[in-house]
MMTF fields as JSON, N, C-alpha, C and O atoms, coordinates in Angstrom:
{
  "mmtfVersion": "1.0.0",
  "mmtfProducer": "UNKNOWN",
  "numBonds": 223,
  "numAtoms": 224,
  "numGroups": 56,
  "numChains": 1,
  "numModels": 1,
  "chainsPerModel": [1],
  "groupsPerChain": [56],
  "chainIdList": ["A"],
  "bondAtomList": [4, 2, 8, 6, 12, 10, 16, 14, 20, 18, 24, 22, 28, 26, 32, 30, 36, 34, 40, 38, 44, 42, 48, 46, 52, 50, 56, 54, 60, 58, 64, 62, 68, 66, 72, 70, 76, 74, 80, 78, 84, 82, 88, 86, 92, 90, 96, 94, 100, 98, 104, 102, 108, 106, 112, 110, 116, 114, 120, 118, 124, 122, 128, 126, 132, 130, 136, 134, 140, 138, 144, 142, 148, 146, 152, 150, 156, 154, 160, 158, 164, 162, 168, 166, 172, 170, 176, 174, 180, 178, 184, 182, 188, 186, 192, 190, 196, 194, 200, 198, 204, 202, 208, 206, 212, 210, 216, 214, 220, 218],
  "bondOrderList": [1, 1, 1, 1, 1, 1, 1, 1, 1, 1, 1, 1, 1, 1, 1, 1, 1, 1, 1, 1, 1, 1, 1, 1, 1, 1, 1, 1, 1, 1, 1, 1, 1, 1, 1, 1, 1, 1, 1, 1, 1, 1, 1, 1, 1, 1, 1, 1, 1, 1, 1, 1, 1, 1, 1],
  "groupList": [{"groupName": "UNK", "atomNameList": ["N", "CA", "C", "O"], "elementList": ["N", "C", "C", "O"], "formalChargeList": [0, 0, 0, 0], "bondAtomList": [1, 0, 2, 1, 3, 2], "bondOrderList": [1, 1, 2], "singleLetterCode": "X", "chemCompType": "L-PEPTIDE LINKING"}],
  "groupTypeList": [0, 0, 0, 0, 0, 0, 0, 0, 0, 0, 0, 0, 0, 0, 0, 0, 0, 0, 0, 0, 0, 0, 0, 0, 0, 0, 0, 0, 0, 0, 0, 0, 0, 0, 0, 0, 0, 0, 0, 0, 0, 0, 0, 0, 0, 0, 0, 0, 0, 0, 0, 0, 0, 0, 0, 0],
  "groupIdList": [1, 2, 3, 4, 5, 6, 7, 8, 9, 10, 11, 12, 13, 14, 15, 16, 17, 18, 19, 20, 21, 22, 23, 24, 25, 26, 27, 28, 29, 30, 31, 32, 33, 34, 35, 36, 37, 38, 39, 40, 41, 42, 43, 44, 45, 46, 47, 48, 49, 50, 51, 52, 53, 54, 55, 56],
  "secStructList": [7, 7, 7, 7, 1, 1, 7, 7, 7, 1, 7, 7, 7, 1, 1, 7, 7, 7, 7, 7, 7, 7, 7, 7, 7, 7, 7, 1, 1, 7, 7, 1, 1, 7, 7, 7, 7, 7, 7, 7, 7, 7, 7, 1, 1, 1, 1, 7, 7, 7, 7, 7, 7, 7, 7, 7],
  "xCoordList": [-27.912, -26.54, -25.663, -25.843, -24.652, -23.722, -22.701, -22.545, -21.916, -20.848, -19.182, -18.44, -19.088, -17.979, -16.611, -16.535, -16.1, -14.563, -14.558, -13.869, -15.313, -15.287, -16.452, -16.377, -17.299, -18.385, -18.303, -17.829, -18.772, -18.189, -19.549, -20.512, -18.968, -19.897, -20.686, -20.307, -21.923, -23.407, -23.672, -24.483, -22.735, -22.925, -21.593, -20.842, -21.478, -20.542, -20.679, -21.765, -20.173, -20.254, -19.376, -18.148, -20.009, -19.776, -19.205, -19.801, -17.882, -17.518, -17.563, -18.383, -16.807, -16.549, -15.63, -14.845, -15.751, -14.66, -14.686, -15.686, -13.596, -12.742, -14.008, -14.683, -14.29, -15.097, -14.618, -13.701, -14.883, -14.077, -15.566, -16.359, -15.729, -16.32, -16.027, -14.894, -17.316, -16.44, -17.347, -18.334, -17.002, -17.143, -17.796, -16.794, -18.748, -18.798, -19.653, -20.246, -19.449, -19.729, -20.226, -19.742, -21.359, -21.47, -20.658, -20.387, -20.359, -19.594, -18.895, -17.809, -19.772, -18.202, -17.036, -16.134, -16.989, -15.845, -14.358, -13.218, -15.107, -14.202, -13.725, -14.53, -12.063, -11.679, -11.189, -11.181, -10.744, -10.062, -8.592, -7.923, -7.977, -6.864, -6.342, -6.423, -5.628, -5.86, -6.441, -6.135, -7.583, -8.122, -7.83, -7.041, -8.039, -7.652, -9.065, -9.912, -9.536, -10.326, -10.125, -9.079, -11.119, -11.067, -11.902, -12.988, -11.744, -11.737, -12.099, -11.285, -12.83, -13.017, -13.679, -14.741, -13.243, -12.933, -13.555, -12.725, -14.962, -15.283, -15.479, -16.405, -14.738, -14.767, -15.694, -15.932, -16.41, -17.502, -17.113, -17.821, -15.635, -14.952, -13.831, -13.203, -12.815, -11.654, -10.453, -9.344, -11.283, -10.213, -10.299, -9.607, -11.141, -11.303, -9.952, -9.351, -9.813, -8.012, -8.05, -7.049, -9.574, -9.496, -9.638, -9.036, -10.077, -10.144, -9.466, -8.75, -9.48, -8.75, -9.432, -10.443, -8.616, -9.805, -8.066, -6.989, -8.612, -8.102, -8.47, -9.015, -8.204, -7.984, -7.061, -5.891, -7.98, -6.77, -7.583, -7.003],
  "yCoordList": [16.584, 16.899, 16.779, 17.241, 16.033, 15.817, 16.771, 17.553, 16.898, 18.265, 18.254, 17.32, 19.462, 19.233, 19.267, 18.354, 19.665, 19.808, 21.491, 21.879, 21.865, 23.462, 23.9, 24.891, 22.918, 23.313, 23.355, 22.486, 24.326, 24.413, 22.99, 22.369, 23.044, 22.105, 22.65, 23.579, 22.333, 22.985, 23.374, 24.232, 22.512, 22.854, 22.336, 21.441, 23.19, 23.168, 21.722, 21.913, 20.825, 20.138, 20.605, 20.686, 20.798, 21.292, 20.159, 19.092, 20.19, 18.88, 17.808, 16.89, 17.958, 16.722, 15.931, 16.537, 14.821, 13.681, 12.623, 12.423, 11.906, 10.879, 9.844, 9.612, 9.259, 8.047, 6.885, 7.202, 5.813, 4.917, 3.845, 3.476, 3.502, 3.016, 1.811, 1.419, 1.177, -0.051, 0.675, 1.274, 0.608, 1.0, -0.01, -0.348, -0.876, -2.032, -1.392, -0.346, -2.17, -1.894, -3.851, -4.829, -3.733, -4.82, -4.407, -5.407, -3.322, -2.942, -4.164, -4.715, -4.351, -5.392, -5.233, -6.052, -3.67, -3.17, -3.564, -4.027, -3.155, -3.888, -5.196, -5.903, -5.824, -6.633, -7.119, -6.299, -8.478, -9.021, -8.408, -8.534, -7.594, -7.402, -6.195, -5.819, -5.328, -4.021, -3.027, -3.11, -1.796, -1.202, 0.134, 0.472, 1.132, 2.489, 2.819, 2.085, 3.987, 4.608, 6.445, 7.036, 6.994, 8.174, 8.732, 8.155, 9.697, 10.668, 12.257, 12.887, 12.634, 14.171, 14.745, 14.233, 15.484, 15.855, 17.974, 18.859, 18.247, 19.398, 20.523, 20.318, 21.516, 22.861, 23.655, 23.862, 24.262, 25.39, 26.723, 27.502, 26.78, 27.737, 27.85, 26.901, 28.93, 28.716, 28.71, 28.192, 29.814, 29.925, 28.584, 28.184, 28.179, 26.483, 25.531, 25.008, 25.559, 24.735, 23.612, 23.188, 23.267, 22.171, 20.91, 20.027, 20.575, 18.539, 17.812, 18.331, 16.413, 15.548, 14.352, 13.934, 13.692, 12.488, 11.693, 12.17, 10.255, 9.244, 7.448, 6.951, 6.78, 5.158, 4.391, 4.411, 3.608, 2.203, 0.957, -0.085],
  "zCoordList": [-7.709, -8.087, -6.855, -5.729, -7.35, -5.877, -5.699, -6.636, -4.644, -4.407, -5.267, -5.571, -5.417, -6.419, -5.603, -4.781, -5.626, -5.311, -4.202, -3.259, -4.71, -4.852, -3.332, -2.605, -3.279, -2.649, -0.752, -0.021, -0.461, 1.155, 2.038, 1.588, 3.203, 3.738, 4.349, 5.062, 4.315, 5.149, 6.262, 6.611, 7.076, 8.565, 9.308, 8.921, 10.573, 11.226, 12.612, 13.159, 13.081, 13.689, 15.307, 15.339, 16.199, 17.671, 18.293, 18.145, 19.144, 20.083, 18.977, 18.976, 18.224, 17.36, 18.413, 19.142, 18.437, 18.846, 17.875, 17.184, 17.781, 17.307, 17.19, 18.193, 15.99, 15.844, 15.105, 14.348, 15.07, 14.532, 14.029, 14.895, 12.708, 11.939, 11.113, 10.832, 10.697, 9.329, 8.51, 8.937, 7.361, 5.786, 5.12, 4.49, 4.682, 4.095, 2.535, 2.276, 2.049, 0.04, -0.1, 0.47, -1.106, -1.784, -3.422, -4.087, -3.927, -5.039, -5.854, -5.678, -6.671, -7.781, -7.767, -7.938, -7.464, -7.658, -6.483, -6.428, -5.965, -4.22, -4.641, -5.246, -4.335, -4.32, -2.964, -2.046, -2.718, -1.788, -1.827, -2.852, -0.46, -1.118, -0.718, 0.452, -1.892, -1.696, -2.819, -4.009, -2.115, -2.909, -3.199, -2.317, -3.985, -3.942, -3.633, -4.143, -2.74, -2.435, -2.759, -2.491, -3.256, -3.392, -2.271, -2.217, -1.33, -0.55, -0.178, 0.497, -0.445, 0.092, 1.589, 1.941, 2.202, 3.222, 3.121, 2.919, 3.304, 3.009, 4.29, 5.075, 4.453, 5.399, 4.829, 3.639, 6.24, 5.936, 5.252, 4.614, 5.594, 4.394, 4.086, 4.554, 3.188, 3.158, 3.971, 3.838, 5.304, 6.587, 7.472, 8.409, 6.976, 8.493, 8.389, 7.45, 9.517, 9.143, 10.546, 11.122, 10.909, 12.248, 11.526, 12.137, 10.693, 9.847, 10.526, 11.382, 10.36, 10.163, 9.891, 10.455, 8.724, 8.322, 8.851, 9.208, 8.635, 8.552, 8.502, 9.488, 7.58, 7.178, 6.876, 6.494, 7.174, 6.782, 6.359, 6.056]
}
């Protein structure tokens, strides 16, 4: 069962720094172009207010 909306994240990550990645999908779904991507972004609880995601 995968995580819902609701569910806190497992573990806390120490000295996070900035990483920069490629994403690749064989997905049918993926077009040439532009795509909509859905996103979630999970804190170990409700007071955690350090995140930051970001793409392009």
């Amino acid at each position: 069962q995968g995580a819902s909306y609701t569910t806190n994240a497992s573990r806390t990550v120490g000295d996070a720094r900035e990483e920069e990645g490629i994403v690749t999908s064989s997905s049918p779904n993926l077009v040439n172009g532009t795509n909509v991507l859905a996103v979630e972004v999970h804190q170990t609880g409700a007071n955690s207010s350090d995140t930051v995601f970001g793409a392009r």
